[in-house]
MMTF fields as JSON, N, C-alpha, C and O atoms, coordinates in Angstrom:
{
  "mmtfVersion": "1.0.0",
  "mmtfProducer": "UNKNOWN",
  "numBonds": 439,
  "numAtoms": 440,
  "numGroups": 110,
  "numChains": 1,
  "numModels": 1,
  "chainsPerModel": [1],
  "groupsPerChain": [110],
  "chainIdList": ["A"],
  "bondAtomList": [4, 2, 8, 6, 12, 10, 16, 14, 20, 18, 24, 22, 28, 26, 32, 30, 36, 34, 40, 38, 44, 42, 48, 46, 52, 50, 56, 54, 60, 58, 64, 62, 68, 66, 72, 70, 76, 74, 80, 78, 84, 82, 88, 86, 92, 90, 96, 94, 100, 98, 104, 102, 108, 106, 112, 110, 116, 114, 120, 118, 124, 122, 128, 126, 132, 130, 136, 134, 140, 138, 144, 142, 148, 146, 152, 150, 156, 154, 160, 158, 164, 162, 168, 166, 172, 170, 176, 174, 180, 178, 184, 182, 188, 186, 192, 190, 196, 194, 200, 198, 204, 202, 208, 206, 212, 210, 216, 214, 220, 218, 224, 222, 228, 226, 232, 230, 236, 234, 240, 238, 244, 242, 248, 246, 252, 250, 256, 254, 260, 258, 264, 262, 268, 266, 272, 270, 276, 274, 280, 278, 284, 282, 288, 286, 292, 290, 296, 294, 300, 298, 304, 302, 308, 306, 312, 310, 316, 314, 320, 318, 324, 322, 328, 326, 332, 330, 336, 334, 340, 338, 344, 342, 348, 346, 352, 350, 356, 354, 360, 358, 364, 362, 368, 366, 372, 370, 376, 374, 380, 378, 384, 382, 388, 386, 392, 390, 396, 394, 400, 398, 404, 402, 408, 406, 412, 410, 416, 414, 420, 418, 424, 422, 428, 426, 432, 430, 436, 434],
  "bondOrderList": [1, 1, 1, 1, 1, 1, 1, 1, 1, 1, 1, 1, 1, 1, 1, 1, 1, 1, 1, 1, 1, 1, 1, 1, 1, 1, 1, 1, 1, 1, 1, 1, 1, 1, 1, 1, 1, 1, 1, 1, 1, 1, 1, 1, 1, 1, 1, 1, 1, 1, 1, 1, 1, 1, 1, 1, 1, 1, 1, 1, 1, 1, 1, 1, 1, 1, 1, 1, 1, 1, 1, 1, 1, 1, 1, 1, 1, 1, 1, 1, 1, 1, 1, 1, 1, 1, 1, 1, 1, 1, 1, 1, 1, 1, 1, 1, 1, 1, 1, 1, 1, 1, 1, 1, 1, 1, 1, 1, 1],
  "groupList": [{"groupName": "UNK", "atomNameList": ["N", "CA", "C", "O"], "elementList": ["N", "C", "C", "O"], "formalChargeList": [0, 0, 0, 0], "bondAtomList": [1, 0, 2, 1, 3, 2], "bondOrderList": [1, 1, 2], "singleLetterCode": "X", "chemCompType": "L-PEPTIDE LINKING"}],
  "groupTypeList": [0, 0, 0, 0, 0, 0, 0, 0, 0, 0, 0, 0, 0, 0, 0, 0, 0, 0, 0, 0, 0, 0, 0, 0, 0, 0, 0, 0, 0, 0, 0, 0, 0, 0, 0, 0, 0, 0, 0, 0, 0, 0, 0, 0, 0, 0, 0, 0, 0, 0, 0, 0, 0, 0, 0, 0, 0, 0, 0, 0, 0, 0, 0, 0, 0, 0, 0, 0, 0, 0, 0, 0, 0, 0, 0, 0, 0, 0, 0, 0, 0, 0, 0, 0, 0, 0, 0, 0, 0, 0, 0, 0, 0, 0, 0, 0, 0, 0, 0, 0, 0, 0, 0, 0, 0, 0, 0, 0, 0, 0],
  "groupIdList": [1, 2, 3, 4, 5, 6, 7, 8, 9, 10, 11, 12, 13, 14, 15, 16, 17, 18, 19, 20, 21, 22, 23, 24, 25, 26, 27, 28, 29, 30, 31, 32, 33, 34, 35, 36, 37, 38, 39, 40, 41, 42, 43, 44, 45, 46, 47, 48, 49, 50, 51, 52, 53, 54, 55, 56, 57, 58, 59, 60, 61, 62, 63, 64, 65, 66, 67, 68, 69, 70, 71, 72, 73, 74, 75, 76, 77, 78, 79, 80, 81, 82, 83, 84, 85, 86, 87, 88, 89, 90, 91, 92, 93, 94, 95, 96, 97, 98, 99, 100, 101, 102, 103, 104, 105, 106, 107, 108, 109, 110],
  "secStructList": [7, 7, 3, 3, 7, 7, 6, 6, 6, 7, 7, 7, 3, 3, 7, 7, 6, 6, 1, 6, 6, 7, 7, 1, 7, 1, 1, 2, 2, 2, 2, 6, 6, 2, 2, 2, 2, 2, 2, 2, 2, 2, 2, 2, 2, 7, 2, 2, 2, 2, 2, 2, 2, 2, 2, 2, 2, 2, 2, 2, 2, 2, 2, 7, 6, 6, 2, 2, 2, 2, 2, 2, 2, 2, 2, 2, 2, 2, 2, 2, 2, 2, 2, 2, 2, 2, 6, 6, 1, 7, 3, 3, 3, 3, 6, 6, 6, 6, 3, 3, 3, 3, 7, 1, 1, 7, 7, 7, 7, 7],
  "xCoordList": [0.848, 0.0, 0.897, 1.649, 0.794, 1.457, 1.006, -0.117, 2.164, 1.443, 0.856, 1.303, -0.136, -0.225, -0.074, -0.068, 0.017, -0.309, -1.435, -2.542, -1.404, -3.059, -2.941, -1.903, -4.215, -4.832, -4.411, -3.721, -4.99, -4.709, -3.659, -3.537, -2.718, -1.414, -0.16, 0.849, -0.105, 0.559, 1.917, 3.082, 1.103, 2.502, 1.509, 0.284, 2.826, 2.655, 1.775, 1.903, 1.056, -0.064, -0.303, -0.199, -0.561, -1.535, -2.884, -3.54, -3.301, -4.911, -5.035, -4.183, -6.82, -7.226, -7.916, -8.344, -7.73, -7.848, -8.982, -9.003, -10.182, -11.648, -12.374, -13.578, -11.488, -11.682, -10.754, -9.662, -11.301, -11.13, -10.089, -8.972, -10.897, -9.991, -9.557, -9.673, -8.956, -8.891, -7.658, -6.482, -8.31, -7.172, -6.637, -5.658, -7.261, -6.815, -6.551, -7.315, -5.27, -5.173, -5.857, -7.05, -5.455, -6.154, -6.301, -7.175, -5.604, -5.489, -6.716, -7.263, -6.977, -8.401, -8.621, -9.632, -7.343, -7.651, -7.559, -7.428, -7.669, -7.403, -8.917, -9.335, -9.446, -10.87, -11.848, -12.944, -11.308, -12.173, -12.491, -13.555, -11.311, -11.129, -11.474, -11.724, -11.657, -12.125, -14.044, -14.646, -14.361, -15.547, -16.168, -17.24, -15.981, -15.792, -16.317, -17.415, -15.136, -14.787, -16.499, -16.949, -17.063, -17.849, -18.804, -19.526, -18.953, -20.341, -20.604, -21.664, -19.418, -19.591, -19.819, -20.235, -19.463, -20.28, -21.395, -22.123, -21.608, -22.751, -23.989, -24.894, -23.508, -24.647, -24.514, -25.51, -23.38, -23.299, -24.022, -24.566, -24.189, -24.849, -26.193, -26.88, -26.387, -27.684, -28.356, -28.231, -29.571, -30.514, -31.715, -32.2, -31.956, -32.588, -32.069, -32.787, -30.408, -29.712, -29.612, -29.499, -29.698, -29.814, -31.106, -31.123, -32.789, -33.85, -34.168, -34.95, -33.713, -33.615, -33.175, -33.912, -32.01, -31.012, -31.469, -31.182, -32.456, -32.733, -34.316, -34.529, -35.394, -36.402, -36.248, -37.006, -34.914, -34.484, -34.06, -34.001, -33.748, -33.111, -34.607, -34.552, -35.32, -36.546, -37.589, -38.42, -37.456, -38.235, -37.44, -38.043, -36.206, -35.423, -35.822, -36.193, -35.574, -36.193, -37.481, -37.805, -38.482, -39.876, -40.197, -41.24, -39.35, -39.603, -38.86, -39.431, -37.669, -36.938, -37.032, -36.043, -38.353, -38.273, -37.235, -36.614, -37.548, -36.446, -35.433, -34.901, -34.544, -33.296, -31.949, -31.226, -32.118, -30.743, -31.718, -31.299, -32.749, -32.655, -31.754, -30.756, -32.393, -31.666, -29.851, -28.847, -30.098, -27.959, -27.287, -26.134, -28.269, -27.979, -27.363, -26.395, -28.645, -28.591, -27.385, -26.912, -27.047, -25.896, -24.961, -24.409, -24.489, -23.216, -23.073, -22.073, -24.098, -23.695, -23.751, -23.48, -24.155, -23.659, -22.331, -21.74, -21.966, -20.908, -20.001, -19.095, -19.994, -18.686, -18.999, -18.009, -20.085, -20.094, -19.048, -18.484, -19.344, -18.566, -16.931, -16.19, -16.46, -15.424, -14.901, -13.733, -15.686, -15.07, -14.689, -13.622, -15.821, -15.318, -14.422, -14.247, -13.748, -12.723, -11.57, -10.423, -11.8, -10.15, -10.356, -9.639, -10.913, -10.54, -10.193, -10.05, -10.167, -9.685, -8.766, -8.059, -8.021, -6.674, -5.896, -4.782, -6.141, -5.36, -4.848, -3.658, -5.876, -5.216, -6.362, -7.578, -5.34, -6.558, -6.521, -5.464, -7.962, -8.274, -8.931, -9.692, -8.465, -9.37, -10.109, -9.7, -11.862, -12.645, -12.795, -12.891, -12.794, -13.034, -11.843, -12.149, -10.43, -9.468, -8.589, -7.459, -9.048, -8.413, -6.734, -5.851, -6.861, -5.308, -5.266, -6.108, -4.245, -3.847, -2.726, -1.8, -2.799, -1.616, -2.03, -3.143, -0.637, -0.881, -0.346, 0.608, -1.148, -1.136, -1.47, -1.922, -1.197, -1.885, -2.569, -2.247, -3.664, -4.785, -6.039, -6.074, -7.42, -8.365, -8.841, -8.02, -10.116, -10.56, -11.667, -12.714, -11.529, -12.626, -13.546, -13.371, -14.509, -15.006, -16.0, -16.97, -16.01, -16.682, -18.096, -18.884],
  "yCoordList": [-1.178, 0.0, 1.245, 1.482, 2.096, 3.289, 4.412, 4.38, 5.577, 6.593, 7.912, 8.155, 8.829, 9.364, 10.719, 10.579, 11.772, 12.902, 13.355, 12.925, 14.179, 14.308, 15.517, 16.117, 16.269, 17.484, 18.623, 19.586, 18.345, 19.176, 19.826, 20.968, 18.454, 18.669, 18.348, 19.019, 17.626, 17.452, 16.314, 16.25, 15.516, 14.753, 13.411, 13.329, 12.192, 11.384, 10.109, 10.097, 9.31, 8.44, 7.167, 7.31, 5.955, 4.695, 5.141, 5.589, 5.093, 4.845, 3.878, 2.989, 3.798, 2.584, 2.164, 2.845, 0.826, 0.173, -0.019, -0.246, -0.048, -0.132, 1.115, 1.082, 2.421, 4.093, 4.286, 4.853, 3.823, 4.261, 5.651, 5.72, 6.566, 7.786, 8.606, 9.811, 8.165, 8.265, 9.859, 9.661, 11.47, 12.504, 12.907, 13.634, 12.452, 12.953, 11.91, 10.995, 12.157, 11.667, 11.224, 11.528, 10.676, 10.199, 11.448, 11.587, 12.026, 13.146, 14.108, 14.615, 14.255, 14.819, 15.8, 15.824, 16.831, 18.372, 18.391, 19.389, 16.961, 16.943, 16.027, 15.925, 15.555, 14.957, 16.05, 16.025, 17.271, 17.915, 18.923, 19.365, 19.012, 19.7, 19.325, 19.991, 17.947, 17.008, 17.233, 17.423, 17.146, 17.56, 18.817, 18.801, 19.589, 21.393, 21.503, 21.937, 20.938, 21.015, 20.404, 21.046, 19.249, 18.418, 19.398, 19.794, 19.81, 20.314, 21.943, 22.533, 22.281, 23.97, 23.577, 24.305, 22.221, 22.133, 21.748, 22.058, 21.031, 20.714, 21.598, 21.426, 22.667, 23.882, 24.462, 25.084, 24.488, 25.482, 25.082, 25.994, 23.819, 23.212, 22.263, 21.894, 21.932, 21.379, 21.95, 22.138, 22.5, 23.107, 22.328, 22.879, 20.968, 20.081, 20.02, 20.049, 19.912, 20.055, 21.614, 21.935, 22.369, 23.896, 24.035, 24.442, 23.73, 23.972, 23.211, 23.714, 22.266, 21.051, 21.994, 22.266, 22.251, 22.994, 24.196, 24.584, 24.892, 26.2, 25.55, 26.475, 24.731, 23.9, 23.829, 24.263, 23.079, 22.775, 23.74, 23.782, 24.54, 25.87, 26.722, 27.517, 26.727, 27.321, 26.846, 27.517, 25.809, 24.435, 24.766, 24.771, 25.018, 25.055, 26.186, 26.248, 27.194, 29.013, 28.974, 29.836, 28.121, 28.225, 27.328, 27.533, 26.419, 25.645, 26.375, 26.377, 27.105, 28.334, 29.636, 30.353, 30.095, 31.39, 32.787, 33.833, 32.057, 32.63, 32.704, 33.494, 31.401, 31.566, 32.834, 32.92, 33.592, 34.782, 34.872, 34.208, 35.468, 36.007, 35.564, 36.173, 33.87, 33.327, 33.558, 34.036, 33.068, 33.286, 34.658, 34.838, 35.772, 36.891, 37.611, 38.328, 36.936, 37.131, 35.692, 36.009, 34.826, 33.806, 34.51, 35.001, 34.773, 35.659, 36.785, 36.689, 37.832, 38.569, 38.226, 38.945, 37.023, 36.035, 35.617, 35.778, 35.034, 34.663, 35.687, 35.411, 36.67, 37.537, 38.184, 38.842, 38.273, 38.741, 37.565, 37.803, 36.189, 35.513, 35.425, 34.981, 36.037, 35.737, 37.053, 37.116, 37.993, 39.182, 38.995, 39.372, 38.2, 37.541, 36.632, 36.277, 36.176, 34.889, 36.111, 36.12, 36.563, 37.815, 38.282, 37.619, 38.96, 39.961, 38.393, 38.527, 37.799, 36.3, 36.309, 36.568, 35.949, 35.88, 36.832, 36.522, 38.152, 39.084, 39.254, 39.289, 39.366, 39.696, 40.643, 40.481, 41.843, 42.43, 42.202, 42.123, 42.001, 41.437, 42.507, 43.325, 42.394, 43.435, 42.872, 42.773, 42.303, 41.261, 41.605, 40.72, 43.247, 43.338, 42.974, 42.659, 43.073, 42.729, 41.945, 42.073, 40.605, 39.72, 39.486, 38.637, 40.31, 40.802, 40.513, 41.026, 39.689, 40.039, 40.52, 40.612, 40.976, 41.732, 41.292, 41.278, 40.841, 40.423, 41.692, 42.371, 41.937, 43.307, 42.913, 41.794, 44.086, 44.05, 45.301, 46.367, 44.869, 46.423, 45.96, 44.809, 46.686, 46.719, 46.419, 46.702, 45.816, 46.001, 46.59, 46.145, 47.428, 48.681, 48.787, 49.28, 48.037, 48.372, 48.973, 49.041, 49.769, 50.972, 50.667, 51.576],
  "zCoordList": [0.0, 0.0, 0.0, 0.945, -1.163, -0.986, 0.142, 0.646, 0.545, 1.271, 0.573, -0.548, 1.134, 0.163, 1.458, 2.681, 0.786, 1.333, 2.3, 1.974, 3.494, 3.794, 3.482, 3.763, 2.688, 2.392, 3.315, 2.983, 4.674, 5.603, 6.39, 6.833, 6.449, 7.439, 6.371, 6.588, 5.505, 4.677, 5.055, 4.664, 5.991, 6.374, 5.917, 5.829, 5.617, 4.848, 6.085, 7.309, 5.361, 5.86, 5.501, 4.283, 5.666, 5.028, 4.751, 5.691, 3.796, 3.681, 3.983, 4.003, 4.481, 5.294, 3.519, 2.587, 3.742, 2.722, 2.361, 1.151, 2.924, 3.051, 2.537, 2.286, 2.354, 2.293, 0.566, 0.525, -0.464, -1.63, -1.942, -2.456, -1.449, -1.758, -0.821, -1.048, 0.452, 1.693, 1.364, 1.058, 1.526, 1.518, 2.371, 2.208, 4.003, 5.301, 6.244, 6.549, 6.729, 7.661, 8.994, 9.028, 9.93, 11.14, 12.141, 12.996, 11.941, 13.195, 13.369, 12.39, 14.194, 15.446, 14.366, 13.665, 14.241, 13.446, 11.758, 11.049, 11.328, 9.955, 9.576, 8.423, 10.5, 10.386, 10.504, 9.944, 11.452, 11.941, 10.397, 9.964, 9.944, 8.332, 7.535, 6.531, 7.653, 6.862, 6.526, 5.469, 7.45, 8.241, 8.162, 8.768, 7.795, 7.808, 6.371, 6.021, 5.458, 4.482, 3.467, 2.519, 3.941, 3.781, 4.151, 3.235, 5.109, 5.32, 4.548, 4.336, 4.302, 3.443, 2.035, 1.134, 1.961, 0.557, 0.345, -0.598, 1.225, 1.793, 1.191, 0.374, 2.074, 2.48, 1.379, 1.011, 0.529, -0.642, -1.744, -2.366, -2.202, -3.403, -3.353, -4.306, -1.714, -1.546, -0.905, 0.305, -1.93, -1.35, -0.157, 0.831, -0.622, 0.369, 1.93, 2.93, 1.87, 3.237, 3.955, 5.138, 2.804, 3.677, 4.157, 5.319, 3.396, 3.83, 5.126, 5.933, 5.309, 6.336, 7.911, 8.859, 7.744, 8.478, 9.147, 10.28, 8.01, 8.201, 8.814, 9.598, 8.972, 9.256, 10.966, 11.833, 11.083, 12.765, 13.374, 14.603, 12.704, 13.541, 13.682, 14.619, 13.291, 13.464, 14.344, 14.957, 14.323, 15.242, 16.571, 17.644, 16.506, 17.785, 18.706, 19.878, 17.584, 18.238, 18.57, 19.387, 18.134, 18.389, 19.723, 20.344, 20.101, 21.293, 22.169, 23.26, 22.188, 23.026, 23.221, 23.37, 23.237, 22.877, 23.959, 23.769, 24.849, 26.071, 26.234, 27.013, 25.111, 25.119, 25.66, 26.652, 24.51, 24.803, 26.126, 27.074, 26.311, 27.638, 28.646, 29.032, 29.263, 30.147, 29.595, 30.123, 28.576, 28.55, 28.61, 29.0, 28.11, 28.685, 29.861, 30.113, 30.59, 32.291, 32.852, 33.943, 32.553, 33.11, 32.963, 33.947, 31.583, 31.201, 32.534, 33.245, 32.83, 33.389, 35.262, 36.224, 35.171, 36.46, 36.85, 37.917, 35.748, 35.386, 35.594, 36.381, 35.16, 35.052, 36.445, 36.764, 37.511, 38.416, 39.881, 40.949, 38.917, 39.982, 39.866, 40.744, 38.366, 37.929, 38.617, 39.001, 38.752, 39.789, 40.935, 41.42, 41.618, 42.839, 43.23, 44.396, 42.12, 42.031, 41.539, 41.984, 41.099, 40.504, 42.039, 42.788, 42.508, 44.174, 45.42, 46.635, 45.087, 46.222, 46.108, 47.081, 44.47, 44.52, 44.36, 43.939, 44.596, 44.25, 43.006, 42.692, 42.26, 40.557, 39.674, 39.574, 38.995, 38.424, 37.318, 36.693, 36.684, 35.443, 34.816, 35.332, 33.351, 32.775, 31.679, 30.522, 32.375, 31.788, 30.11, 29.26, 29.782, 28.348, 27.165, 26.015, 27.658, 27.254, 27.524, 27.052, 28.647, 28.826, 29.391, 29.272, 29.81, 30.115, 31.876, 32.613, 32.354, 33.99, 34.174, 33.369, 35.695, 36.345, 37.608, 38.133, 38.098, 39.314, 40.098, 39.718, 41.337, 42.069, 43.392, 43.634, 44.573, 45.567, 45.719, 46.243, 45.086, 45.296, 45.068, 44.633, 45.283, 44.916, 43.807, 42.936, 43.233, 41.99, 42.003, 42.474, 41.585, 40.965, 39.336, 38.222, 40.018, 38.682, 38.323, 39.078, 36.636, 36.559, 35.426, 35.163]
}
């Protein structure tokens, strides 16, 4: 069995012998490309799989109508506890830009 190239990562492979035209390798992030790759065409040339798609996502919003709300309000739970976990350990965080500094001071926020 020759090796052939994978598409994604470009390092050399066995095809599994059972897989005809096997272009990607085994690896997690070259399946996942693999996968990606499959479904944007997917969506691009089948109209049956986009109406489908666009069907469940509507079905989904209509049984959730509350959705963003509740995740709205978690998010801003969330970052209220993540305040409380930055002032424990003494570190100021700056939640909009992701950035720390470790300090001994207050956190003030505006």
């Amino acid at each position: 069995m020759n090796k052939r190239r994978c598409k994604n990562c470009g390092c050399m492979f066995y095809p599994q012998k059972h897989i005809k035209n096997q272009r990607y390798c085994s690896k997690k992030e070259c399946q996942n490309a693999r996968s990606n790759r499959w479904r944007s065409l997917k969506l691009k040339y089948d109209k049956d799989y986009r109406d489908n798609l666009k069907a469940i996502q509507l079905k989904w919003k209509l049984l959730h109508p509350d959705y963003w709300v509740h995740y709205k309000r978690n998010i801003k739970n969330n970052k209220k506890s993540m305040v409380k976990i930055v002032i424990k350990r003494g570190v100021l965080v700056n939640l909009r830009k992701t950035k720390t500094v470790n300090c001994n001071c207050r956190l003030v926020l505006t």
